[in-house]
C-alpha positions in Angstrom: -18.2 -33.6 -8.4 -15.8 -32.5 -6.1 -16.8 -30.7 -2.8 -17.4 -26.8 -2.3 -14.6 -26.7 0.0 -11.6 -28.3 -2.1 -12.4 -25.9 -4.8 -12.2 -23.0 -2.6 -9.0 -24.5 -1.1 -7.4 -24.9 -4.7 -8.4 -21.6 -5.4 -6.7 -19.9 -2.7 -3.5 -21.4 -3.3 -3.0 -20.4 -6.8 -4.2 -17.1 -5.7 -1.7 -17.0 -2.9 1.4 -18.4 -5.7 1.7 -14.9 -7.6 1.1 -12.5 -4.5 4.1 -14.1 -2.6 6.4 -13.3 -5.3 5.0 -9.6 -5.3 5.3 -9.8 -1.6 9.4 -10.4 -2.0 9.7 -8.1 -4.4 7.6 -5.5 -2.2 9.7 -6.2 0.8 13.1 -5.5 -1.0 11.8 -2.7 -2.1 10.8 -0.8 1.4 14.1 -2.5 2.4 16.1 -0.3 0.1 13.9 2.9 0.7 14.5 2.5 4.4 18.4 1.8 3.9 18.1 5.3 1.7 16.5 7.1 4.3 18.4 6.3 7.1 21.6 7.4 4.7 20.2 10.6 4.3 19.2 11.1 8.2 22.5 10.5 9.0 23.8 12.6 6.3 21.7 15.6 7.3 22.7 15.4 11.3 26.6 16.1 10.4 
């Protein structure tokens, strides 16, 4: 039987292997809004 703390280990890391792809994908996301709205701010001041 193997102990409380490996399983909770193992655990964690396959939790953590889907969120950091939704992490990228979140961070190219605010990337491109922020890009956008900088475009406009500049946009707007001429």
């Amino acid at each position: 039987m193997a102990a409380n703390r490996k399983k909770l280990n193992i655990i964690r890391v396959r939790k953590a292997k889907p969120n950091k792809k939704n992490l990228k994908v979140y961070m190219k996301r605010i990337q491109r809004n922020t890009e956008i709205l900088r475009e406009l701010a500049s946009s707007e001041g001429k």
